[in-house]
Structure formats: C-alpha cells, structure tokens
C-alpha positions as CSV (number, residue, x, y, z in Angstrom):
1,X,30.9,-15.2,-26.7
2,X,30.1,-12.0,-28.7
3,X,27.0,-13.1,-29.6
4,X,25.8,-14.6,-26.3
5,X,26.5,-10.7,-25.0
6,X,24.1,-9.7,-27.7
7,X,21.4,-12.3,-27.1
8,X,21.7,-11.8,-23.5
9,X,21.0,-8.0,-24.0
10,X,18.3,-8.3,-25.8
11,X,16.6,-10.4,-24.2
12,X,17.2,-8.0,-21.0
13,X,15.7,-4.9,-23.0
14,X,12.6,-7.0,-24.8
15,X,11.3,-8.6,-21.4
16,X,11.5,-5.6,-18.7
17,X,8.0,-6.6,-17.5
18,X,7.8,-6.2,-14.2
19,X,7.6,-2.9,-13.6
20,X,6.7,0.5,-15.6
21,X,6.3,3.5,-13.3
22,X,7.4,5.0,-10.4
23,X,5.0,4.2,-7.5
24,X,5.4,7.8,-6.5
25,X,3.7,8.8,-9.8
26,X,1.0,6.7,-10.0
27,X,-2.7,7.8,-8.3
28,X,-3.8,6.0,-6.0
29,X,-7.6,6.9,-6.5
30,X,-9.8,3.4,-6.7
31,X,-12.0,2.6,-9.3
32,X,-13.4,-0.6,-7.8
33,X,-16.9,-0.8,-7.8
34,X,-19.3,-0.6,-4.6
35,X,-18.9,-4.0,-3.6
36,X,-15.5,-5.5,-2.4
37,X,-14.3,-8.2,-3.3
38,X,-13.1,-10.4,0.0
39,X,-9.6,-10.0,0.7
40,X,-9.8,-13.6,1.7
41,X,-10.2,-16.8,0.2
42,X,-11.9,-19.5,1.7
43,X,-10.6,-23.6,2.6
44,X,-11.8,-25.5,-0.9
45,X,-14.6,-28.1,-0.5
46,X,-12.4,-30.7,-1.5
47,X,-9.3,-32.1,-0.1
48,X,-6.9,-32.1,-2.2
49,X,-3.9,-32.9,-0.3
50,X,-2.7,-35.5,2.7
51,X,-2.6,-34.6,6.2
52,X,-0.4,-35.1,9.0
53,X,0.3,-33.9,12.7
54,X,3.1,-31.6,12.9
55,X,3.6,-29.8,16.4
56,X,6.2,-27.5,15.0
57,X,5.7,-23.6,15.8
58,X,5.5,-21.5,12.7
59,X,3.4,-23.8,10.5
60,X,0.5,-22.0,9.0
61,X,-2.5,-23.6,8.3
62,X,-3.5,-24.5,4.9
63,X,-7.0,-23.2,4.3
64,X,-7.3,-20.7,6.3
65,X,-7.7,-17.2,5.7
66,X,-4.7,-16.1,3.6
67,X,-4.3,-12.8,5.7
68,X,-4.8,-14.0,9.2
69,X,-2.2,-15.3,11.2
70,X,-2.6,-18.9,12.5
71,X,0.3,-20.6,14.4
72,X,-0.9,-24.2,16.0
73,X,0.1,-28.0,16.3
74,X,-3.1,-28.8,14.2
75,X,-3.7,-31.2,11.3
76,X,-2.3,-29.4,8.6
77,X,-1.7,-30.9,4.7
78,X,2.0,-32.1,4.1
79,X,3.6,-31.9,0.7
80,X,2.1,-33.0,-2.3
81,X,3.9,-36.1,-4.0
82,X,5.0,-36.2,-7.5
83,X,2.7,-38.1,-8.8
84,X,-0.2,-35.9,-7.7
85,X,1.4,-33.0,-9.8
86,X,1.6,-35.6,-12.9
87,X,-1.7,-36.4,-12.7
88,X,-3.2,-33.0,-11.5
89,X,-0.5,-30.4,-12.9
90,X,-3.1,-27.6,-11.8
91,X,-2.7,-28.3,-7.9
92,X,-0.5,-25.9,-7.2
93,X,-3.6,-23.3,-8.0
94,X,-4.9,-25.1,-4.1
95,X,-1.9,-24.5,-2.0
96,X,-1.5,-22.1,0.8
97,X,-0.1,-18.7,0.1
98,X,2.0,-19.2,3.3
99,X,3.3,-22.8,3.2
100,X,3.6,-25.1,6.0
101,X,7.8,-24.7,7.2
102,X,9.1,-28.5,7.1
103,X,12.0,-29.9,8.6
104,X,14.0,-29.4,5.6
105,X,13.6,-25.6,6.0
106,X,14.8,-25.9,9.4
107,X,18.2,-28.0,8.6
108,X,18.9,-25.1,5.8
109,X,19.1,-22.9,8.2
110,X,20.9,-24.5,10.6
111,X,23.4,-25.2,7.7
112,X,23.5,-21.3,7.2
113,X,24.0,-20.5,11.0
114,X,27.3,-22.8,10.7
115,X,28.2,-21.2,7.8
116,X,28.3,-17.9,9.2
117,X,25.0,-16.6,7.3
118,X,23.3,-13.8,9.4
119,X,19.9,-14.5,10.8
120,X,18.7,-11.0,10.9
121,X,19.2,-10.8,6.9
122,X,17.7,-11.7,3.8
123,X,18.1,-11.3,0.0
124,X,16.2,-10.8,-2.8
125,X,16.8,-12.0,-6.0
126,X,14.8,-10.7,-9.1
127,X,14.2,-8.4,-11.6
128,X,13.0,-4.8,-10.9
129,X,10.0,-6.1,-8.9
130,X,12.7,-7.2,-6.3
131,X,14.1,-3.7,-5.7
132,X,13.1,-1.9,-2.9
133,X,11.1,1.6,-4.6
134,X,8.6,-1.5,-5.2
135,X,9.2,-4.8,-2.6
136,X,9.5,-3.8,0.9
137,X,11.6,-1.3,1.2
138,X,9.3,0.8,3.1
139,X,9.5,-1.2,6.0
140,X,13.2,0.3,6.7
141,X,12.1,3.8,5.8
142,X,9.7,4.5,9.3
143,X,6.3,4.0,10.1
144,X,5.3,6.9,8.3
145,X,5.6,4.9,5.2
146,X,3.1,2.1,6.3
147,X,0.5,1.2,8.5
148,X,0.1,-2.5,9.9
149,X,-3.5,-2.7,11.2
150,X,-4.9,-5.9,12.4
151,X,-1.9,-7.1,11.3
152,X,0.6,-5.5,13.9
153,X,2.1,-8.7,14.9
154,X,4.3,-8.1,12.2
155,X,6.2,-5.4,13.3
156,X,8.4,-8.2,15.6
157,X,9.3,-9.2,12.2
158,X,10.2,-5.9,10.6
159,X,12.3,-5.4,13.2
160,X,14.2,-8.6,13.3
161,X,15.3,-8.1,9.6
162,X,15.6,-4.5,10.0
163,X,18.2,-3.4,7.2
164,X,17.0,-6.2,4.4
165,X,14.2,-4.3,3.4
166,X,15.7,-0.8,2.0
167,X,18.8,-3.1,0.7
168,X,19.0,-2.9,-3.2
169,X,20.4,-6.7,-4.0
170,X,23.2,-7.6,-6.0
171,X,21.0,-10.1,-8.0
172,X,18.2,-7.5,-8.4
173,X,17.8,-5.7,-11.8
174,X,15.3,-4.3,-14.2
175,X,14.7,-6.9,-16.8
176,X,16.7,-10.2,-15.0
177,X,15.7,-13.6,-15.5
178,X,16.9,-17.0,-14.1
179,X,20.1,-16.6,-16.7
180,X,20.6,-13.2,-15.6
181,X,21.2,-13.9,-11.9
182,X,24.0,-16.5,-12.9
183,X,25.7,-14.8,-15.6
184,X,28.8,-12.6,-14.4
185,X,28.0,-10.4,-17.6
186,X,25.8,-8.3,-15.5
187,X,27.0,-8.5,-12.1
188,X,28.0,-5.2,-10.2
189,X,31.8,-5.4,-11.2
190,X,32.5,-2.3,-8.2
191,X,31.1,-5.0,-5.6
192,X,31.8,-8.2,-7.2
193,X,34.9,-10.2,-8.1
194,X,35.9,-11.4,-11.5
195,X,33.6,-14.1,-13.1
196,X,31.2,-13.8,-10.0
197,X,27.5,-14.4,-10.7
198,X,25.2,-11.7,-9.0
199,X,23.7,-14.4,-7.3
200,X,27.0,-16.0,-6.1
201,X,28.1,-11.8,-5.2
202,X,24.7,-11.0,-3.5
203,X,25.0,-14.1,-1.1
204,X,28.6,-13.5,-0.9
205,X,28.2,-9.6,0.6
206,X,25.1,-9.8,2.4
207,X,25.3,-13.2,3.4
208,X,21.4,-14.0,4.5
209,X,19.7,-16.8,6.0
210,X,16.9,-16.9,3.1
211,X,16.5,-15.3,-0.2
212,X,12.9,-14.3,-2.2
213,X,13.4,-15.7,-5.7
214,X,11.1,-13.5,-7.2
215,X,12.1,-14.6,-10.9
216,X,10.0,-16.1,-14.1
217,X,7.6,-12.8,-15.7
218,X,11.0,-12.3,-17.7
219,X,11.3,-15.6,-18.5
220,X,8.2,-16.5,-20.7
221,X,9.8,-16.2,-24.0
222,X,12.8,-18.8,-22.7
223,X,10.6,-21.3,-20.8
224,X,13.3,-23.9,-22.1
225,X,15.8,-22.6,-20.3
226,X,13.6,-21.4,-16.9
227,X,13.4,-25.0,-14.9
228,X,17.3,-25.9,-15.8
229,X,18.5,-22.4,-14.6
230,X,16.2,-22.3,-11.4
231,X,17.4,-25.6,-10.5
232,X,21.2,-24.1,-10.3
233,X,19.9,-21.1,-8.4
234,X,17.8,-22.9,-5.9
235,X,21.0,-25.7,-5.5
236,X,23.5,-23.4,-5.2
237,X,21.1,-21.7,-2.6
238,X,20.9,-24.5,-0.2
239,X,24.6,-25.5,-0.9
240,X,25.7,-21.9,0.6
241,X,22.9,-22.7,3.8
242,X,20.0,-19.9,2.2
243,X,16.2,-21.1,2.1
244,X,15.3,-20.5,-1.7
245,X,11.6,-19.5,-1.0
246,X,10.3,-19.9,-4.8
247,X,7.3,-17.1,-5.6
248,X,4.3,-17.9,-7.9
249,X,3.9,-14.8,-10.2
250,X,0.6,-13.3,-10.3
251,X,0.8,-13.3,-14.4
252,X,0.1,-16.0,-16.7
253,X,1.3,-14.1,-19.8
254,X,2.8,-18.0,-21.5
255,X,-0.4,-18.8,-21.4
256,X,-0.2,-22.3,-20.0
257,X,0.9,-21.3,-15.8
258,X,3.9,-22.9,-16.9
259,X,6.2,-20.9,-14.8
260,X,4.0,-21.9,-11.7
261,X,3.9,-25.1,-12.5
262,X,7.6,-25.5,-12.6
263,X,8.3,-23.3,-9.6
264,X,5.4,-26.0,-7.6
265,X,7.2,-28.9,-8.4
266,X,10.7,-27.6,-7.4
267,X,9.3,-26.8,-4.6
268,X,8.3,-29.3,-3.9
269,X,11.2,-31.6,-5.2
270,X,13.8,-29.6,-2.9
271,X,11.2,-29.5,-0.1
272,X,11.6,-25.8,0.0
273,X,9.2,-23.1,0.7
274,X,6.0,-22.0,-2.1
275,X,5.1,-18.6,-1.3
276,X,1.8,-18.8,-3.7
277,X,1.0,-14.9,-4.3
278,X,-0.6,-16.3,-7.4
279,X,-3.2,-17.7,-5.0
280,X,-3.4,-14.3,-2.9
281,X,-4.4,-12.1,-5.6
282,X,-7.1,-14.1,-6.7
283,X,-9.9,-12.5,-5.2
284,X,-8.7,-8.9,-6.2
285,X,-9.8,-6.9,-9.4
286,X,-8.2,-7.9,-12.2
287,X,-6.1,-10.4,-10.1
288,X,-4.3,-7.3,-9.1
289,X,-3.0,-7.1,-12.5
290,X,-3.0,-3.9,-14.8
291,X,-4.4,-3.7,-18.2
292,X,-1.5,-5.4,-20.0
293,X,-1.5,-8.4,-18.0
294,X,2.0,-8.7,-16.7
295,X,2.6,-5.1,-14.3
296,X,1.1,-5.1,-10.7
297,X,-1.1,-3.0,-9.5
298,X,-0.1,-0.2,-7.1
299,X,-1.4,0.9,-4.0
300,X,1.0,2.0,-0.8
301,X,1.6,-0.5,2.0
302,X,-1.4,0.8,4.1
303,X,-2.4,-2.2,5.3
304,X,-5.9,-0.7,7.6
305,X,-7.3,0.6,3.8
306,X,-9.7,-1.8,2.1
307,X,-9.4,0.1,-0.9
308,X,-5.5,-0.1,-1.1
309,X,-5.6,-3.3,-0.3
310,X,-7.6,-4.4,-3.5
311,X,-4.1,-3.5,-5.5
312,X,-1.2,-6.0,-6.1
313,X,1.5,-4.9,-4.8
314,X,0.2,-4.1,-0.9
315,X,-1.2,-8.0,-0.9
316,X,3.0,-8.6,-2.4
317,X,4.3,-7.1,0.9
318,X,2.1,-8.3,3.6
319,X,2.5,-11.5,2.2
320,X,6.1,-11.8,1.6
321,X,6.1,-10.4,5.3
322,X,4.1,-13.2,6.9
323,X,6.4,-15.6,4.6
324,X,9.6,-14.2,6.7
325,X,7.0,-14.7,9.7
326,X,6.3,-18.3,9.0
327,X,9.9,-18.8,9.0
328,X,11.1,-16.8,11.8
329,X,8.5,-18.6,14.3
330,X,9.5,-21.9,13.1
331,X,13.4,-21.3,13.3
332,X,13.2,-18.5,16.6
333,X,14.5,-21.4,18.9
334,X,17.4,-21.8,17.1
335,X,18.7,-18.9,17.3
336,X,16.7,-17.3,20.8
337,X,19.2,-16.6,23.6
C-alpha cells in the first residue's frame, strides 16, 4: 500500500500538465499574423458517417459551423459503429464538436431526475484544467467578466446552471488523472467520508445531472491503465443517473491520439456524449496550444474579440457552453413546468 502512495504521488507531481500560470498574469497581447485564421471549420467533402432523421430538439447538426447554433429535425449523422472505428481509428478527427443528443442521453437523465440529481447543476471532473480560475468560472462571477456576442443565446443557459460554474469540484485537482478521481487517497477528507473516491464525493455533494470529464493530458505516461479506469468512471456515472460527456483533449503529447481514440469509442460504446474540442481548435494558431505542446492558450472569455478568440481556452468555454446547450434543449421538456 506504501508504495502505491508513493507511485500515486509521483505520478501526480511528474504529469501537472494542464495548466502553468495564472490567467491573470499572462498578456493578453496577440501575436497572430494579419490574416485570421477562420474560427470555423467547414462540412468535409466526404461522408463519413450514416444518416438518419431524428426530430428531437437539441440535436446539433454535424457539419455545420462549430460556433453557430443550429437546432432542427434535419438529416443529421447517427453514431458511428464499431467496426467503422476498427477500420478507420482516425474518424473521430470528423465528428462534430457538439454531438448529436441521443435517446440514451435523455434516459440518463431521466434516471438522474428519479434519483434526486438537480437539473440546474453540473460537475466537473479533472485535473487543474477543470477548476474554475481556468473552465467557466467566470460565467458565475457577472457579466463584467465576459462578453457573449453573437452568441447571446447562451446566456438562458448561464443562467439555468447558475452556481456550477464558480463551483471548485471535489474531483478537480492539479495533476489528476482517471486513477486520481477513483482513489480515496486524494479525496477532500473535510467533505468526504471514509474510503470515498472524489468522484463518488463530488457526485455525492453536488449531486448534478451531467459531469465534464475533462481527464487524459495526465494520463499519457499510463495509457494502460486510461481506458480500464475511464470505463469505471463513465459506469459509475450513468449508474448514479449523470451524463459522462467524454472531452477530446486538444494535445497529442503520446504521440499516437491514443487518448482520443479511446475516449471516441467509449463514447460511442456507452452512447454518451463526445464533446470534440480537439476538432474546435483546429483552425487556431498552433491548435491553440503553447510552445510545449500540452498548456492551452489563454485569452479571456470575450467572446465579440476575434483576436481572443484565436486562443484555446475562450474556444474551451463557449464550447463546453453550447455542449450544456445541446443538452438542455434536448432534455427542457422534461423538466419545463
């Protein structure tokens, strides 16, 4: 057990990857060059995936603009099958940013309702990326803090999970991984009980409809151990009635996209929801990735500045805003009075 501790802690000092500044220290002064890149990307020339009709609300269009909001009953790709992924393990590269929300989605959350899990609410579970000074917290702190733009159909949704954002998580730390988030070792022992996880405490506490599992960038040097542990994580997840929405990173430090590759087919095994950022960054410099390959690039959630919006982290949050988006307009009727 000793030396479990020990491995456990150094892997936890070795991979703190995610972040390595204080936003509030770092300039935001552009050095992009005189012509933008699109903060768009554009339906690929060749179909990768099935169709179907859905006349759902809430499912966003595959192919469209990965920043515009599109809600309609039109012919939209369903999920890839396995064998597609066996024979083309680079196709999750061609899915949506914002995923199409499936009937599966919808029976979580009707599982969570019954269960006493709070609409209004959701978790994040991560490392130090998932803590609010980086990922949405600003949306609690005022509109001072951010400006929506064209996109200020989203304030609806800031407001119905009013509270979530500012919220530091129980299973959000500099340096977790997938083990972290199920070992009681480094669970918050003021909040949690005995032998608790901080996944099993976070849910336990806050008790949300749907969780961000923002995890893999620390788990490149254990990639053995990454699809086994987000298997348990996404399992217990649906078990307790929480949508698991599974986040592509925008790093490829293992080289290979393994951790996206993995975190496409779970997805698509448990039918849950892919929010691709890997895909949303694309177009930006550097794939809004710093010099080192693995930290995000900063810019402040000022959504009406094309210059800000050619940095990482801004694309995180209006994305992982239109994620909650997708899956509030395709569960509001549920829950509506």
């Amino acid at each position: 057990m000793k030396t479990f501790k020990v491995t456990l802690l150094i892997s936890v000092i070795f991979f703190m990857v995610s972040c390595n500044e204080d936003p509030s220290s770092i300039s935001v002064q552009s050095s992009l060059p005189t012509t933008q890149l699109p903060l768009t990307i554009q339906p690929s020339e060749t179909k990768l995936l099935k169709s179907t009709k859905i006349s759902s609300p809430g499912i966003i269009e595959t192919g469209t603009p990965i920043f515009e909001k599109t809600i309609n009953s039109s012919e939209i790709p369903a999920t890839t099958e396995s064998s597609d992924l066996s024979v083309n393990p680079d196709l999750w590269k061609e899915l949506p940013v914002i995923p199409p929300i499936n009937q599966r989605v919808i029976d979580i959350y009707k599982n969570g309702l019954l269960q006493g899990n709070d609409p209004h609410r959701f978790s994040k579970i991560g490392d130090c990326g998932s803590t609010p000074t980086w990922f949405l917290g600003d949306f609690d702190r005022g509109e001072r803090y951010y400006t929506l733009g064209e996109y200020s159909y989203l304030k609806e949704i800031i407001q119905y999970y009013a509270g979530s954002f500012d919220r530091t998580s129980l299973a959000a730390q500099s340096g977790f991984n997938a083990s972290s988030v199920l070992t009681p070792l480094w669970a918050d022992h003021s909040q949690c009980r005995s032998n608790e996880t901080p996944l099993a405490c976070e849910y336990r506490v806050h008790k949300p409809i749907l969780a961000f599992i923002t995890l893999g960038t620390n788990d490149v040097y254990h990639q053995e151990s990454f699809e086994p542990q987000m298997r348990k994580i996404i399992e217990f997840s649906i078990e307790n009635g929480i949508i698991p929405v599974l986040s592509t990173k925008a790093d490829n430090i293992e080289k290979t996209h393994y951790i996206n590759k993995t975190l496409s087919k779970l997805a698509q095994e448990y039918q849950i929801p892919l929010w691709n950022y890997w895909r949303a960054v694309q177009p930006l410099p550097d794939q809004g990735l710093q010099e080192d390959g693995a930290h995000i690039t900063w810019g402040s959630n000022h959504f009406d500045d094309p210059l800000t919006m050619q940095k990482g982290w801004p694309v995180r949050n209006l994305t992982a805003l239109q994620m909650l988006e997708a899956i509030y307009q395709a569960t509001y009727a549920i829950t509506k009075p």
